[in-house]
C-alpha positions as CSV (number, residue, x, y, z in Angstrom):
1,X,0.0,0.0,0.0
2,X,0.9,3.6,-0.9
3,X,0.9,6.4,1.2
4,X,0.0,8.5,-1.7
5,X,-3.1,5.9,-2.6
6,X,-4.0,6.1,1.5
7,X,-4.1,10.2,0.8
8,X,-6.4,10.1,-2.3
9,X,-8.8,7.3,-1.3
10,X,-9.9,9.5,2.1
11,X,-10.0,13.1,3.4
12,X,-7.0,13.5,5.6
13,X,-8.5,17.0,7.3
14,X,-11.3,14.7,9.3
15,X,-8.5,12.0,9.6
16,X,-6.3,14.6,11.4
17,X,-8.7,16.2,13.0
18,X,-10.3,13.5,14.8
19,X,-6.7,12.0,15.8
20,X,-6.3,15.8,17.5
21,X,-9.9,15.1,19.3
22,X,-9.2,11.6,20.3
23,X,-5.5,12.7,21.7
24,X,-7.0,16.0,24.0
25,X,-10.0,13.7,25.0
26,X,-7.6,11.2,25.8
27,X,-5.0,13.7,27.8
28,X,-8.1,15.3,29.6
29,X,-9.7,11.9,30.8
30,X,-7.0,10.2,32.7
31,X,-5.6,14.4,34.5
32,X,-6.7,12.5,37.5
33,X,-4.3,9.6,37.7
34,X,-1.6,12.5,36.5
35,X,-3.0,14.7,39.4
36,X,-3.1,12.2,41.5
37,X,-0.4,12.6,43.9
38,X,-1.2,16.3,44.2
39,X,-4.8,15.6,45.2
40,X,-3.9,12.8,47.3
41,X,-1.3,14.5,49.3
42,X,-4.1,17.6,50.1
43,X,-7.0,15.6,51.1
44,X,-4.9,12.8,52.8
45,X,-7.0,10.0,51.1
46,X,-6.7,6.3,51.6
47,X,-5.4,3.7,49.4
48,X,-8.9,2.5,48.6
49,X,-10.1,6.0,47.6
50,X,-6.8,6.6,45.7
51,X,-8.2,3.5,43.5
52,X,-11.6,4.6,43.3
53,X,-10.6,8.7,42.2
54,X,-8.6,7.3,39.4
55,X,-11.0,4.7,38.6
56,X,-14.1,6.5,38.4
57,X,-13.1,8.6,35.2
58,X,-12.3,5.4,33.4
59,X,-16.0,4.0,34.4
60,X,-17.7,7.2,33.2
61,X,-15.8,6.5,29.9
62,X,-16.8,3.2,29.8
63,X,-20.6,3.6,30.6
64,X,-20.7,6.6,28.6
65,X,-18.7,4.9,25.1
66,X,-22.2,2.9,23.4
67,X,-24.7,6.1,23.7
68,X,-21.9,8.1,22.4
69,X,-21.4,5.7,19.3
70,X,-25.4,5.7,19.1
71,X,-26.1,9.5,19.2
72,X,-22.8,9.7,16.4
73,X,-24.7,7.3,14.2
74,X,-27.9,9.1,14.8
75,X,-26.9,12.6,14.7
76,X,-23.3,12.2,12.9
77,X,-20.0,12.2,14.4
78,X,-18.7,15.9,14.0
79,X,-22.1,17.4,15.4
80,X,-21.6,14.4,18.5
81,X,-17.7,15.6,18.8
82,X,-18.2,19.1,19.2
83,X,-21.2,18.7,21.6
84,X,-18.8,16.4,23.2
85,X,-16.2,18.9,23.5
86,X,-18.0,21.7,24.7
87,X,-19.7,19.3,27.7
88,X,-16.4,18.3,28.5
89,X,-15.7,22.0,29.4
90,X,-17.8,21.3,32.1
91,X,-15.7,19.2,34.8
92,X,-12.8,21.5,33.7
93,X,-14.1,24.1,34.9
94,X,-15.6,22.6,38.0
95,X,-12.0,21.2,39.1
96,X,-10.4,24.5,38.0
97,X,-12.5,27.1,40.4
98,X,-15.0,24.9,42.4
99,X,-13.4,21.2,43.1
100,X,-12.7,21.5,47.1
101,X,-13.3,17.9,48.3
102,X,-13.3,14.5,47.4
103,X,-16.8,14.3,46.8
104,X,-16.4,16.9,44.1
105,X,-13.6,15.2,42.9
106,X,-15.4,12.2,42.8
107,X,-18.1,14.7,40.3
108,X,-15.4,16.0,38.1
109,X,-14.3,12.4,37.2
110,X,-17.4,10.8,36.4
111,X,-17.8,13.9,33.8
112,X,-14.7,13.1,32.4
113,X,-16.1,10.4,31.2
114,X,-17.4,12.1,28.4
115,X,-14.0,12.6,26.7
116,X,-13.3,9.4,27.2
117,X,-15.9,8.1,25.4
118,X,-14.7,10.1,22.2
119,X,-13.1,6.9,20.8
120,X,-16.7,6.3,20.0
121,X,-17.3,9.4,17.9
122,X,-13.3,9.7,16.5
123,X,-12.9,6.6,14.9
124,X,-15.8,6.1,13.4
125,X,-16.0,9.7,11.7
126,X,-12.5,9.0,10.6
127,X,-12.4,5.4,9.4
128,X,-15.9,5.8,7.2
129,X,-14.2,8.0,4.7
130,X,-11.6,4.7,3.5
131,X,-12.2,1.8,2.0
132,X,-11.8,-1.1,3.0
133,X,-8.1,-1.5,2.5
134,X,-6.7,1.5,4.0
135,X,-9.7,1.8,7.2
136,X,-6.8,-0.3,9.2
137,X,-4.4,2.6,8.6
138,X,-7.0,4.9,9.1
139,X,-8.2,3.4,12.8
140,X,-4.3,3.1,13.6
141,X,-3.8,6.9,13.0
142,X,-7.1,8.2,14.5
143,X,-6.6,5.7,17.4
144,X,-2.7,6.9,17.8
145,X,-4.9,9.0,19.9
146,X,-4.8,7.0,23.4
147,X,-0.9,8.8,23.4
148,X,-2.6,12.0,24.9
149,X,-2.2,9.7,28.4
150,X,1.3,10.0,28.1
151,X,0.3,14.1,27.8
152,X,-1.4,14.0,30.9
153,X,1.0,12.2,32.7
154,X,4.0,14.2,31.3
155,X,2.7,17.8,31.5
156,X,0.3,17.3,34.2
157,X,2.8,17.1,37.3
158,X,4.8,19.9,36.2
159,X,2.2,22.4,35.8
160,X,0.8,21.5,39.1
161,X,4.0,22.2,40.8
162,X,3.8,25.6,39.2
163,X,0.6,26.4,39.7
164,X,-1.6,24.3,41.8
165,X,-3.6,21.1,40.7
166,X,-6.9,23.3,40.2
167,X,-5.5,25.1,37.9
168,X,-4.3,22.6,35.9
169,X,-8.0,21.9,35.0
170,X,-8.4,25.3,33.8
171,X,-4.9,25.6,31.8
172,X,-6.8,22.0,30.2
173,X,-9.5,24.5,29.0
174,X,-6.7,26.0,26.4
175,X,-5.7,22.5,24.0
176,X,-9.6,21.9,24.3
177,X,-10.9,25.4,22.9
178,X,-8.4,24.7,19.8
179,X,-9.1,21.4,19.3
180,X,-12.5,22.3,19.3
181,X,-12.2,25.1,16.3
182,X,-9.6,22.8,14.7
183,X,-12.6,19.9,14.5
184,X,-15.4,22.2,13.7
185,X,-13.6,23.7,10.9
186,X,-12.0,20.7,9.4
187,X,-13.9,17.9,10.0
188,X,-16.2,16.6,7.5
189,X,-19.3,13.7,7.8
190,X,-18.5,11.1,5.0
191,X,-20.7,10.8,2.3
192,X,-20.6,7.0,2.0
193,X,-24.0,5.0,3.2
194,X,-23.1,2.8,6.5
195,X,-25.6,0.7,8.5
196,X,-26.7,2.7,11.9
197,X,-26.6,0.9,15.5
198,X,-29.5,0.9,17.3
199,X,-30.2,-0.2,20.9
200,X,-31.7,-3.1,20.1
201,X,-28.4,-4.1,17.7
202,X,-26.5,-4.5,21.1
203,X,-29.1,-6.6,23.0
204,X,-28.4,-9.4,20.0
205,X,-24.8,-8.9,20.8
206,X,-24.8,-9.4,24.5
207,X,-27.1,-12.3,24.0
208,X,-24.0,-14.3,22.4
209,X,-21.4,-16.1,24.5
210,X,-18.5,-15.4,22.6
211,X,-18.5,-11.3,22.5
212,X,-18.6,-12.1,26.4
213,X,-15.3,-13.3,26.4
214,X,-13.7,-11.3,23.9
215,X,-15.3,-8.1,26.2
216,X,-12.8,-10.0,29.3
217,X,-10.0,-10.4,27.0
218,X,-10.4,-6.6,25.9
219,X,-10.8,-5.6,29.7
220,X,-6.9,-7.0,30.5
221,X,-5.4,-5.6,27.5
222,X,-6.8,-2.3,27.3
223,X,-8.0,-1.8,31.2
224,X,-4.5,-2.7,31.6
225,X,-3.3,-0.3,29.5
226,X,-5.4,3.0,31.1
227,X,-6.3,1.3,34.3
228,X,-2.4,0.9,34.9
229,X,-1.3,4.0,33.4
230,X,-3.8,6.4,35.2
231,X,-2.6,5.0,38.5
232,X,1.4,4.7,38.6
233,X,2.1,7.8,39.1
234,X,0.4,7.4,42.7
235,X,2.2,3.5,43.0
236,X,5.2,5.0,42.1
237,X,5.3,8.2,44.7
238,X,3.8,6.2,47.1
239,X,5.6,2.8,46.7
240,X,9.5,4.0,46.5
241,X,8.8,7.9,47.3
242,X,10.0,9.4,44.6
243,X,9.2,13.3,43.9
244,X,5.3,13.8,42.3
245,X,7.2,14.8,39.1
246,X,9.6,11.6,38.8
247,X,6.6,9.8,39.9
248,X,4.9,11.1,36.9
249,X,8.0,10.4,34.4
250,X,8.0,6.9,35.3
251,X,4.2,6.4,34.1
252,X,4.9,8.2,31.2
253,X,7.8,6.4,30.2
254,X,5.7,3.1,31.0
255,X,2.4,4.8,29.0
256,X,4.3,5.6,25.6
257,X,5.1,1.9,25.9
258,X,1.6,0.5,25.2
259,X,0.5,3.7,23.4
260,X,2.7,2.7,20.2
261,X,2.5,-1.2,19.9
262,X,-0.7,-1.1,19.2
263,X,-0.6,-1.6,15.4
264,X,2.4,-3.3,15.5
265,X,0.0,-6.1,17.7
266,X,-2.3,-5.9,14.5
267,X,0.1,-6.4,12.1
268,X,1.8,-9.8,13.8
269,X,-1.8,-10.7,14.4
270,X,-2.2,-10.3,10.7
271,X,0.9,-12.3,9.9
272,X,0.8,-14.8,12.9
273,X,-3.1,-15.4,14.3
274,X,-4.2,-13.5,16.6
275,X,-5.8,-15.8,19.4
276,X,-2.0,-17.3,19.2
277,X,-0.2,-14.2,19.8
278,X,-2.8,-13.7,22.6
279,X,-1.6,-16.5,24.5
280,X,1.9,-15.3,24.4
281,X,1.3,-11.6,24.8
282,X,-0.7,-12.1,27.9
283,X,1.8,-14.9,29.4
284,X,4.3,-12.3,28.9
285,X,2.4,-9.7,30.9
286,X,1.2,-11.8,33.7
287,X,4.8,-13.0,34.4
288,X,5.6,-9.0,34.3
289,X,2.9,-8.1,36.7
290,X,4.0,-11.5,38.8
291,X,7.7,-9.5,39.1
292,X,6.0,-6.5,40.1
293,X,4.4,-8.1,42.7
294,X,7.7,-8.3,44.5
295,X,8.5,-4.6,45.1
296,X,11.6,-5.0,43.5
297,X,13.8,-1.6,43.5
298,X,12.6,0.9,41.3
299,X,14.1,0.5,38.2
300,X,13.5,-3.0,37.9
301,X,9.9,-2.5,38.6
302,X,9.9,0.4,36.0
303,X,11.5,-2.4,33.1
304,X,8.5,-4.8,34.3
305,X,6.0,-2.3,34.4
306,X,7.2,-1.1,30.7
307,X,7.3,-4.7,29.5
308,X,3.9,-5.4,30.9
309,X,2.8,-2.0,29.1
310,X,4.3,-3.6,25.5
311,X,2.4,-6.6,25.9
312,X,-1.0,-5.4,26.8
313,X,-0.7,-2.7,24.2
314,X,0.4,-5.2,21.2
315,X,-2.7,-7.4,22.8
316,X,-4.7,-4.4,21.8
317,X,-4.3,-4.8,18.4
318,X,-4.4,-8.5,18.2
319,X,-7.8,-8.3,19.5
320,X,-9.1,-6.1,17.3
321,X,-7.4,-8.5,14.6
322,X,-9.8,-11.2,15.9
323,X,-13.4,-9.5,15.6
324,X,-13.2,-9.6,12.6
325,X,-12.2,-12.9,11.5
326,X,-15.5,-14.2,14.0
327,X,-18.1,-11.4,13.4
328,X,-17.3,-10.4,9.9
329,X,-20.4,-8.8,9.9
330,X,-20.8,-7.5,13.4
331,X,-17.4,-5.5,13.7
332,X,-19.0,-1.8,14.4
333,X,-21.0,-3.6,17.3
334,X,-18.2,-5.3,18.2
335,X,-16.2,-2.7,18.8
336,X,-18.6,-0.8,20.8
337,X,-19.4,-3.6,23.1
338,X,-16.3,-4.7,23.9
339,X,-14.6,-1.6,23.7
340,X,-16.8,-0.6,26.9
341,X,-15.7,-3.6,28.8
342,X,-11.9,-2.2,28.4
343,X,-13.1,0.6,30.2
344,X,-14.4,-1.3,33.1
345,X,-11.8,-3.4,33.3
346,X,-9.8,-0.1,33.3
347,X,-12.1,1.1,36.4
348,X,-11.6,-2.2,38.3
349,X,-8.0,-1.9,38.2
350,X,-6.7,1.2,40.1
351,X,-9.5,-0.1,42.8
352,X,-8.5,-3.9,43.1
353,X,-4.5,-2.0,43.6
354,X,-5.7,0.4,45.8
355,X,-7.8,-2.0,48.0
356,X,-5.8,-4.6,48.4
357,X,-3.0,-2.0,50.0
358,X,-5.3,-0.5,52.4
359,X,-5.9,-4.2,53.5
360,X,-2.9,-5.2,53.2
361,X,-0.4,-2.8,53.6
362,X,1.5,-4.0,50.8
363,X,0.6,-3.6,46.6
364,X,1.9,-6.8,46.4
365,X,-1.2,-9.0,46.9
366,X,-3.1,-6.1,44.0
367,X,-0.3,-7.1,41.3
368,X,-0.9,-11.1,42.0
369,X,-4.7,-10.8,42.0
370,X,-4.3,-9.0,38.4
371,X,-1.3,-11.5,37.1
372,X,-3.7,-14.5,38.4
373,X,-6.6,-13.1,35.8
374,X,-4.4,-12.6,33.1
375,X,-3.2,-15.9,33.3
376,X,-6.6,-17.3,33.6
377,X,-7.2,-15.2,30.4
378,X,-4.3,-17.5,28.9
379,X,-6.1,-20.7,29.7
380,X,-9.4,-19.8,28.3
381,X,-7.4,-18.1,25.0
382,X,-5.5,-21.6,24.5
383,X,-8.5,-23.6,24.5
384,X,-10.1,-21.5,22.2
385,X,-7.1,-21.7,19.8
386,X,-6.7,-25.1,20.1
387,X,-10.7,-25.4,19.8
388,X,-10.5,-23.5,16.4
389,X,-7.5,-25.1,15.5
390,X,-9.0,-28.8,15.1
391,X,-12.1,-27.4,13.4
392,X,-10.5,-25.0,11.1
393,X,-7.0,-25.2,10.8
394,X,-6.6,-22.1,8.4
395,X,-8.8,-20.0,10.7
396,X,-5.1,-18.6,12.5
397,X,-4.2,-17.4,9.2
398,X,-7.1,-15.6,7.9
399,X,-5.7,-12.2,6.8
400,X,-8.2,-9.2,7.9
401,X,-7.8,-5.1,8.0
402,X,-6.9,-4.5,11.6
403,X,-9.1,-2.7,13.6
């Protein structure tokens, strides 16, 4: 494929344009795992509320992610990403001038939920402009998006140090407000004709076994991925008391990690099977987290962490390898339903770490609990390959866009 024949056969202002929505959506979602120290440090909260503060952003996201997608299919994507936008003005503005206790806290996340659920507006309004062919490239670049954690993480610390937490929020306001006039003025609604979700499209879908388990796969991999990153920088200030903007650093460094593999997960999915590389990708991480576990010194734990971060990002794209080569037909809803599992499993996270150190006194027991699933995960994954393997033999090497 050519990168001049990926230019012609789409409309690269909406393709840019809904990466730049996706990546401030994406930055502005998880500013309360990058706040996090700062908040927890003023309001002296406990292990099992550090958990639930970061986690309840990620659950908004996740609740909010299907009647996002609906009200883009009903009312098109551009219209649903502006109004997106402009509510998600809202909690940034409430943790900028009125946020002054943890139940307010507890407000402003839930609301930033709403740009979380962008990926259901982005990609979408994106990938429709492509054919066939190129809508892998397409979903790889708009989805590139999921970097702006690593934004958050970076530039979130350091402006706090300077000037407050709060006002972090508000200095949010500023990417968001471009972004916003960027979108409205580029962004385009494809002309092509596409089948429209309705409600009653995902009640068929949950009544199937398989999307069930795919939705648990997809809550590892990518509730891994923002669950984890959204809540180092608290493990690592807390754990080996490092300063709030090292602490910040090290989940950044970790973040980029699982940010970038993605398509590179799709393409050995592509080449190799995807319910195969599964099984090794998510060994991999479990034996990561397993190391983790241990409290090793910091730098160690860092190269584990990063590792784990590579695995469950690659496992990303292998997943969305495999919806389409068992719903062919189904993908859109696929992606929907499963993609809001990721976000719970995202939620559950931060909570199951934070828990199990107020009960424990040690993160150890948190890591183990989360290894222990993944590795479950493995067993179910290998019985499904070998399953589909004695059936269908060329199944593993079914070549499909990645989405």
């Amino acid at each position: 494929m050519r990168i001049k024949d990926f230019a012609k056969s789409g409309h690269t202002p909406t393709l840019l344009s809904s990466f730049l929505y996706f990546d401030i959506s994406f930055m502005i979602w998880v500013m309360l795992g990058a706040l996090g120290t700062f908040i927890v440090e003023d309001y002296g909260l406990s292990p099992a509320q550090q958990g639930m503060m970061v986690g309840i952003p990620i659950l908004g996201g996740a609740l909010l992610r299907i009647p996002m997608g609906l009200l883009a299919d009903k009312f098109g994507g551009r219209k649903m990403g502006m109004v997106g936008m402009i509510l998600t003005m809202v909690p940034l503005v409430w943790g900028w001038l009125f946020a002054a206790n943890l139940t307010h806290i507890y407000a402003v996340g839930i609301l930033l939920g709403i740009a979380g659920a962008s990926f259901a507006v982005a990609l979408p309004l994106a990938s429709r402009w492509y054919p066939k062919e190129h809508q892998g490239l397409a979903m790889g670049i708009a989805g590139a998006g999921n970097s702006g954690t690593a934004l958050a993480l970076l530039f979130g610390p350091r402006l706090a140090e300077v000037y407050g937490w709060n006002a972090v929020f508000g200095l949010a306001l500023i990417p968001l407000a471009l972004t916003f006039i960027v979108f409205s003025l580029f962004a385009k609604e494809s002309p092509a004709a596409y089948k429209k979700n309705t409600a009653q499209d995902y009640l068929k879908v949950i009544k199937q076994k398989d999307p069930w388990l795919y939705s648990f796969f997809y809550s590892l991999s990518f509730g891994g991925f923002i669950g984890l990153g959204s809540f180092l920088s608290i493990f690592f200030f807390d754990q080996y008391g490092v300063s709030k903007v090292t602490a910040g650093s090290f989940a950044t460094l970790v973040v980029f990690a699982g940010s970038f593999v993605r398509p590179i997960g799709g393409f050995l999915a592509d080449k190799y099977g995807g319910m195969r590389l599964l099984i090794y990708l998510f060994a991999g991480a479990a034996i990561s987290l397993t190391i983790v576990g241990t409290l090793p010194p910091v730098y160690i734990a860092l190269t584990a962490l990063f590792i784990t971060l590579l695995f469950l990002g690659a496992a990303n794209g292998a997943l969305f390898q495999v919806i389409p080569v068992h719903f062919p037909k189904e993908v859109g809803l696929l992606t929907g339903f499963v993609g809001a599992a990721g976000g719970l499993g995202g939620f559950f996270l931060p909570n199951v770490l934070g828990i199990f150190k107020q009960v424990t006194n040690t993160y150890s027991f948190g890591f183990w609990s989360i290894s222990a699933t993944i590795l479950t995960a493995v067993f179910i994954i290998a019985k499904i390959y070998r399953t589909e393997k004695s059936v269908s033999p060329s199944l593993q090497s079914v070549k499909t866009v990645n989405n």
